[in-house]
N, C-alpha and C positions, 0 to 999 in steps of 0.2 A: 440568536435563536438557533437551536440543534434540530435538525429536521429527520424524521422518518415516515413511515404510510400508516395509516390505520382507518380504519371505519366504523361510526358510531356518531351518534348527534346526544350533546347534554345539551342540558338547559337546570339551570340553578336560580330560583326565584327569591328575591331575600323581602317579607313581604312586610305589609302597615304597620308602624305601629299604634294598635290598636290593644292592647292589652298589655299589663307588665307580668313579670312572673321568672323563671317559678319563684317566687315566694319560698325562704326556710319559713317563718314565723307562722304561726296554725292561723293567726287572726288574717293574717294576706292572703291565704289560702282560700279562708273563706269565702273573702269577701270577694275573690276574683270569681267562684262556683257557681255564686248562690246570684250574682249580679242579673238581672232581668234579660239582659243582651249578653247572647251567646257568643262566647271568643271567636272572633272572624275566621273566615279559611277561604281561600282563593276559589272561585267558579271553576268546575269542571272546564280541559281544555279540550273541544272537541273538533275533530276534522270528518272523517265517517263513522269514527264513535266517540265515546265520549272518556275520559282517564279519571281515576279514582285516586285522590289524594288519602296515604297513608303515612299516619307519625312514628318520624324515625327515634326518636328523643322521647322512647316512653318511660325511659327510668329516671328523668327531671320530672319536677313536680309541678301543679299548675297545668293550663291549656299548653299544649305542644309548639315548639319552635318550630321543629323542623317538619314538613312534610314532603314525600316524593309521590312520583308518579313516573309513568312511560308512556308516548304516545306516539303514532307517529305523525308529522307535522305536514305532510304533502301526499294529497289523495294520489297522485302520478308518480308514486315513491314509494310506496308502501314499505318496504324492508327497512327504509330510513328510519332510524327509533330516538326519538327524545329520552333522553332521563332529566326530569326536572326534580328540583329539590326546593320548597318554599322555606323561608325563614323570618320567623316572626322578630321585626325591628324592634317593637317597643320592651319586648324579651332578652333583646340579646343586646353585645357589644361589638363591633367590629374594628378588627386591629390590623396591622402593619407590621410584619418582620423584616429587616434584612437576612442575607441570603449572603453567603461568604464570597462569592462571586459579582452579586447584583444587588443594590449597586455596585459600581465600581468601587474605584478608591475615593474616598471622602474624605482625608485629612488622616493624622496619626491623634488628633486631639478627639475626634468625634467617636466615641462608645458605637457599637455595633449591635450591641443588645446581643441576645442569645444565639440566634441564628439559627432560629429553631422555636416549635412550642415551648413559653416556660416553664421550668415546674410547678412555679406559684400559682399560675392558668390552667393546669392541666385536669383541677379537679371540677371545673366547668368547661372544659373544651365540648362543643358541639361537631363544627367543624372548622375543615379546611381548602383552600383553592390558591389558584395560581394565581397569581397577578401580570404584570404588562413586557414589555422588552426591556432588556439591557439596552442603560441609556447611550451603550456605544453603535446601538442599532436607530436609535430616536431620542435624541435631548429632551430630558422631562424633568418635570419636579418630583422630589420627594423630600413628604416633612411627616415624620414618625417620632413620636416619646419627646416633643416640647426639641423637638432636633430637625434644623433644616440639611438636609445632606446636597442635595441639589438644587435651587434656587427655581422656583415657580416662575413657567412661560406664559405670558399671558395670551388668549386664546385656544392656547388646548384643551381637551376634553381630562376632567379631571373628576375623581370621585372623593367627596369629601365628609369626612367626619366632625360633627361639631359637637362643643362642649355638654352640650346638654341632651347627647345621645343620637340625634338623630341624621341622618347621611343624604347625601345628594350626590347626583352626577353632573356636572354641570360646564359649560365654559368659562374659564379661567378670565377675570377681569381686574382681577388686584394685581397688588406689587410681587416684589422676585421671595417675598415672604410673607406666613399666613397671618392673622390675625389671630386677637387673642382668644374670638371663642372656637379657632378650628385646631383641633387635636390631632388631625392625619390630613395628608392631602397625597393624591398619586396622578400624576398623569398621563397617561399614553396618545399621540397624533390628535387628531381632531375630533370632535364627536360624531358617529357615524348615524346615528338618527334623534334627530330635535321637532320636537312640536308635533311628534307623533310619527313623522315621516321620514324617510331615508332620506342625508343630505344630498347633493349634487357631486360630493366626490365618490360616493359609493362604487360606481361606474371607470374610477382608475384605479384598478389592482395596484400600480406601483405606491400608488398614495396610502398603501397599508401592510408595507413591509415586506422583504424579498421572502421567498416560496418556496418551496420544498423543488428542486430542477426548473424555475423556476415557472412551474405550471400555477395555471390561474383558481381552483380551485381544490381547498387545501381547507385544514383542521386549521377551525380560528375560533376565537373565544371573544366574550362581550362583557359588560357589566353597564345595566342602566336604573332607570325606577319609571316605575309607574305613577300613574294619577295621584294614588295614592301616599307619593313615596318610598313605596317600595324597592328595596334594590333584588336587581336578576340577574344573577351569575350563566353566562350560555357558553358554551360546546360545541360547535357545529363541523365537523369533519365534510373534505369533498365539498367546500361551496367557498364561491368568489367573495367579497367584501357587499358584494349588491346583494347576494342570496343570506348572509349576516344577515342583513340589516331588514331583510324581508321577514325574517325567522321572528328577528326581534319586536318588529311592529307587529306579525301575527301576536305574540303577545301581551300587547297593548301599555308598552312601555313609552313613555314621552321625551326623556331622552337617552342614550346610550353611549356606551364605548368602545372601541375593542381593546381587548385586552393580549394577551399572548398568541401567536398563532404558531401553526405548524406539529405536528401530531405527537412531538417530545413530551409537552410540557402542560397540555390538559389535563386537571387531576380536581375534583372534590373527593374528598374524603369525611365522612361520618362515623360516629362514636359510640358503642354498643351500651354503657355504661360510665361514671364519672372516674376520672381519673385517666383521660384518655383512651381507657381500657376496649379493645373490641376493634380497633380501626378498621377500616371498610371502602374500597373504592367503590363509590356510588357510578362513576366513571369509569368505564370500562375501559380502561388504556393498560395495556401489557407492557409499555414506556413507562409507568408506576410501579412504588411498590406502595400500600396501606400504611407505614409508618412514616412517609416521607419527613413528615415537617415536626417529628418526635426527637431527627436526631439531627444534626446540620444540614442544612439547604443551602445547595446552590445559589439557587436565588429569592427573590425576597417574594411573599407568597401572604396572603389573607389567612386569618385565622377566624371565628367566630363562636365566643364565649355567654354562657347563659347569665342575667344577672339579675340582680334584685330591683336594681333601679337604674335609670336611664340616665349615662350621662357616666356609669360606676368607670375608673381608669384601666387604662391599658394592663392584664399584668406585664412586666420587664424581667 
């Protein structure tokens, strides 16, 4: 983990699915429009006022993937500012890169894939984010593209993609390898909030990674789901592992992760148009550039691809 200072609070919502889309074909077009129930969109989030979800993804077709907003999350904080970003599950795909660096070494037999967005994905790229530690900071699993590179711990908090499109966050209770309907699996330390609530370790910094000098409140990032399902990509700069996880049950996620911390390595990035064209940190971090995950990456980072149907494969 590369450490610098910055300030700024994201929050990345990846939300139900509850609608497919966009739809090329006119007759799926239709049928998604004309449908009597209006494509879902997340409840305004409100603290003294209330935030206004606008779609970022209006050159896809079909009800919109992606939606943001900014808000801020603590009335005794005011300057504090969210950027959230909602993502429609049952719309999209979510994937798995390596990162030339992260993982580490996995073998001279095992493919590393692109190391980067692929070209073959690029012409549905929505977006992109960061994902967990370099496993020489935290022993985890990772199983991307029908490839185990790191052998699954059972117990940690892990977020998982299955065959049939739809994702969880969850604790690890299988073997040192996934089954056959799960197509990604990643994990980072324990899960930082289950059944709604912050676990019991929230409360020991050391139990989530060393820290920028090593001060106790520090840029750290999450990834959980909602009641719904939902997966929520968060951001949170200046706050301990307890103040994560408070961010995160405001909310209203059931269970969570975290994901990478320390002010380097926070980055969603969104797409003006198809073909990856327009990049855009939705994230304010001057540690990014907008084309990060276009050309090789460090490390291995999420990607998020619009599609026809749930469950459509990885591109490689």
């Amino acid at each position: 983990m590369r450490k610098s200072v910055i300030v700024g609070i994201v929050v990345a919502l990846v939300a139900a699915p509850l609608v497919t889309g966009p739809a090329h074909p006119a007759s799926a077009q239709s049928s998604r429009t004309s449908s009597a129930n209006a494509p879902y969109r997340p409840a305004p989030i409100c603290v003294t006022t209330c935030s206004v979800w606008r779609p970022v993804d209006t050159w896809s077709r079909g009800a919109p993937s992606i939606l943001t907003t900014t808000f801020a999350p603590f009335a005794e904080r005011p300057a504090t500012v969210v950027y959230a970003a909602w993502i429609r599950t049952a719309s999209t795909d979510l994937a798995l890169y390596l990162g030339y660096k992260g993982p580490g070494v996995t073998g001279p037999t095992l493919s590393r894939g692109p190391e980067s967005v692929p070209l073959v994905g690029r012409p549905r790229l929505l977006a992109t984010f960061n994902s967990g530690f370099y496993e020489k900071d935290g022993a985890a699993g990772f199983y991307a593209h029908h490839t185990l590179y790191f052998p699954m711990v059972k117990g940690l908090a892990t977020v998982v993609r299955y065959a049939d499109g739809h994702v969880d966050v969850q604790t690890w209770t299988h073997g040192a390898r996934p089954g056959p309907t799960i197509v990604m699996a990643r994990q980072n330390l324990s899960l930082l909030v289950d059944g709604g609530r912050a676990t019991g370790l929230v409360h020991d910094n050391a139990a989530w990674g060393l820290t920028l000098h090593g001060v106790a409140a520090v840029w750290r990032t999450a990834l959980g789901v909602d009641g719904r399902g939902n997966l929520v990509y968060a951001a949170v700069p200046n706050v301990t592992a307890a103040a994560l996880a408070d961010v995160v049950v405001r909310l209203h996620l059931v269970r969570a992760m975290q994901l990478d911390i320390n002010p380097e390595w926070p980055i969603f990035v969104t797409y003006a148009a198809a073909g990856a064209a327009g990049p855009s940190l939705f994230v304010p971090n001057p540690n990014q550039i907008p084309g990060r995950f276009l050309s090789t990456s460090t490390k291995d980072f999420f990607a998020v691809f619009v599609t026809d149907r749930p469950g459509e494969a990885q591109p490689w």
